[in-house]
C-alpha positions in Angstrom: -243.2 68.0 12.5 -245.1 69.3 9.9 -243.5 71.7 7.3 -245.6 73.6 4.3 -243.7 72.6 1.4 -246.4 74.5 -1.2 -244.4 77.4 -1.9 -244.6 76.9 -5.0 -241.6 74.0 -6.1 -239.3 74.8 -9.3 -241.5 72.4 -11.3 -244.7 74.6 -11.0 -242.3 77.5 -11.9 -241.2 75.3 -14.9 -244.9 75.1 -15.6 -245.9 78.5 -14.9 -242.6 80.4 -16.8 -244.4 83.5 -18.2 -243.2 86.7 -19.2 -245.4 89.6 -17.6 -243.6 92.9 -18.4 -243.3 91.6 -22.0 -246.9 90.9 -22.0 -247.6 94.7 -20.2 -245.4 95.7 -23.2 -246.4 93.7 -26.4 -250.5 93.1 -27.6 -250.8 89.5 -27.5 -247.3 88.4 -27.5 -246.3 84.5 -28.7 -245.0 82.3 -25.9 -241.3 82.7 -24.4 -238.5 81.1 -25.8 -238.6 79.0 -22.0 -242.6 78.4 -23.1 -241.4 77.0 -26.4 -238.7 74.8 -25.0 -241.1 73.1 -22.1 -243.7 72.7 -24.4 -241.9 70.3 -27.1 -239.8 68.7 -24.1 -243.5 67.9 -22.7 -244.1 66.8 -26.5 -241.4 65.0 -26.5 -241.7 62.8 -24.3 -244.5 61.3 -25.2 -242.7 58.8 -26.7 -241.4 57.5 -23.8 -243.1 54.3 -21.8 -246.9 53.8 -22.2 -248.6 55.2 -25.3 -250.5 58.6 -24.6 -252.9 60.4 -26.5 -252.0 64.0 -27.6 -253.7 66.5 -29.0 -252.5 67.6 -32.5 -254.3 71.1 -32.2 -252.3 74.0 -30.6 -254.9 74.9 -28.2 -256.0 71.1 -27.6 -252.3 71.1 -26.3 -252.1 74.8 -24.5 -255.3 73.4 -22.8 -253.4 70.2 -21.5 -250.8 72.0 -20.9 -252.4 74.5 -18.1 -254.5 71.5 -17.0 -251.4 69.5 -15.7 -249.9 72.6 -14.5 -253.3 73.3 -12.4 -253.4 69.5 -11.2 -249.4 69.6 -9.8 -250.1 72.7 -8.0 -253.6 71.6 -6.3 -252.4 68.0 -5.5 -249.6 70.1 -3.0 -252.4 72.6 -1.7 -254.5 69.5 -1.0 -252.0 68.4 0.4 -250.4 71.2 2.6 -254.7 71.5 3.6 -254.5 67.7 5.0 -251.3 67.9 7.0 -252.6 71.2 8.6 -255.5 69.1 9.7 -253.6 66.3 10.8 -251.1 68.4 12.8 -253.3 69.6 15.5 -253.7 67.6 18.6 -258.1 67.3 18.4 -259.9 64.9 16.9 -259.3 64.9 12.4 -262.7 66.0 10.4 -263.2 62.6 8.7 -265.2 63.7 6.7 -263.1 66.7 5.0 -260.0 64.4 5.0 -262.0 61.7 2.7 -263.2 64.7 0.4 -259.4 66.3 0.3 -257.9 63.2 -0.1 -260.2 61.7 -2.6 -259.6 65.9 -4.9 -256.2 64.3 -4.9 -256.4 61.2 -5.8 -258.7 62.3 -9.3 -256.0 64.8 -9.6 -253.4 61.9 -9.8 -255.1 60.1 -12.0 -255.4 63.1 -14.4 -251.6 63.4 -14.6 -251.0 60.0 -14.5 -253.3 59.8 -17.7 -251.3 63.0 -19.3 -247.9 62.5 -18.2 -245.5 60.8 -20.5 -244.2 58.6 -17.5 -243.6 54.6 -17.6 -245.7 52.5 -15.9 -244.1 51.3 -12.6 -241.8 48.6 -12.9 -243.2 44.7 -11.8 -242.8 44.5 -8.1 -242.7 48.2 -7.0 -245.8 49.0 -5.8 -247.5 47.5 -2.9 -251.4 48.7 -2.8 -253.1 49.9 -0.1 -255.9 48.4 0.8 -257.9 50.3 3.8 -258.7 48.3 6.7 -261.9 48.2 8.8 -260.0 48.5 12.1 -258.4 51.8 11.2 -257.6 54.1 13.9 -257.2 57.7 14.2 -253.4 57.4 14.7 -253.1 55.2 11.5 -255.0 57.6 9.6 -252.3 60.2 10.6 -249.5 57.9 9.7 -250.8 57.1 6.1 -251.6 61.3 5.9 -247.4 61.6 6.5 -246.8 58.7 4.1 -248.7 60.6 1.5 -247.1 63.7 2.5 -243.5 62.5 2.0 -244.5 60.8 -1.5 -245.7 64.4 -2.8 -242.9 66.1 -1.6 -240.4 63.3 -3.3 -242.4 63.8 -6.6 -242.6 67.7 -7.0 -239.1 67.7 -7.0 -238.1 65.3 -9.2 -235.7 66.0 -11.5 -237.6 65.3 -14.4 -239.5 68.1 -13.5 -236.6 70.7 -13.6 -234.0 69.0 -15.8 -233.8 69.3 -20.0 -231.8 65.8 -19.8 -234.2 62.9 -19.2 -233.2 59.8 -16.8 -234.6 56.6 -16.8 -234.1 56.5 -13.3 -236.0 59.5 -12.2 -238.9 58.9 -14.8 -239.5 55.4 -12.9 -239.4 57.1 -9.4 -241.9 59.7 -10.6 -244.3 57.1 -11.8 -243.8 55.5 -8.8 -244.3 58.2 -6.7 -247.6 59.6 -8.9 -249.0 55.9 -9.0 -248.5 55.7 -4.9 -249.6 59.2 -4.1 -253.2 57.4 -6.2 -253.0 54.3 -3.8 -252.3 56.0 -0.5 -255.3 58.9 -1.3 -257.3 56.1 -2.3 -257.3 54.5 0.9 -256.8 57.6 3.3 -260.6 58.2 1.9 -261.9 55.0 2.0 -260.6 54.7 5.7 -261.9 58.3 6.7 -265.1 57.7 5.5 -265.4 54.6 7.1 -264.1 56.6 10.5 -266.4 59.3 9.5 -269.4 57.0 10.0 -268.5 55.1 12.8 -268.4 58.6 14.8 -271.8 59.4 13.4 -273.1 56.7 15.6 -271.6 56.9 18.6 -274.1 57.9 21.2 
């Protein structure tokens, strides 16, 4: 059974920690003490795993900063907006499916390009390649599979912990580099169902 899992995970609060009565209070305050922290643990690890590109200006880096913040939070409202659709008993709209899935799979990409995470270790992943023969019923299956990867990854640790484990940085990868592969091919396979429909008399 379907459960929303949006509202909003303790990594989007770690993301999102602001101050509001201190801003109704202050003109144009500095950034928390929290802020400050998150932001050089972000900067931080950068070090770690595959080399990433980071912006040496302050508001190059408050810019990436809100951009993987908006991508974490719209990969699970995609999400919560595909399992709604897949819930119901009638018939899935191919067509939105492919566009939802293929919002999250761009959005995956975009964190996976930001996100000081370690490539997935040799073996791991296992792609998904969409088949022809693809059925409704499989189409639901894959939608649960993705749903069950984006709820592992929002809350992993590395998300909501100051220490950093090798362990949980190679799930997350995992988990951001599968959530790309399944979205990838729930698109490719709805758009393929998608057409097929068209044509039936």
């Amino acid at each position: 059974m379907y459960v929303c899992r949006l509202a909003i995970t303790a990594a989007v609060l770690m993301f999102s920690a602001v101050t509001p009565l201190v801003a109704r209070q202050r003109p144009a305050p500095g950034p928390s003490m929290r802020e400050r922290e998150l932001h050089d643990r972000e900067m931080g690890l950068r070090n770690i795993g595959r080399e990433i590109k980071v912006p040496t200006n302050e508001r190059q880096q408050k810019l990436l900063f809100e951009q993987n913040k908006e991508n974490f939070k719209r990969i699970q409202l995609l999400n919560n907006e595909l399992m709604r659709a897949a819930s119901v008993s009638n018939a899935l709209n191919y067509q939105r499916v492919a566009d939802k899935a293929a919002e999250v799979r761009k959005r995956a990409n975009q964190l996976k390009s930001a996100l000081p995470l370690p490539p997935p270790e040799s073996g791991q992943m296992t792609r998904q390649s969409p088949q022809d023969t693809l059925d409704d019923k499989q189409l639901r299956a894959l939608l649960s599979k993705l749903d069950q990867t984006i709820a592992d990854f929002v809350v992993n640790p590395v998300f909501r912990q100051p220490l950093i484990n090798d362990k949980h940085l190679n799930k997350a990868s995992l988990d951001l580099e599968t959530i790309a592969e399944l979205s990838r091919s729930i698109s490719k396979a709805a758009e393929k169902l998608h057409k097929k429909s068209a044509v039936k008399p």
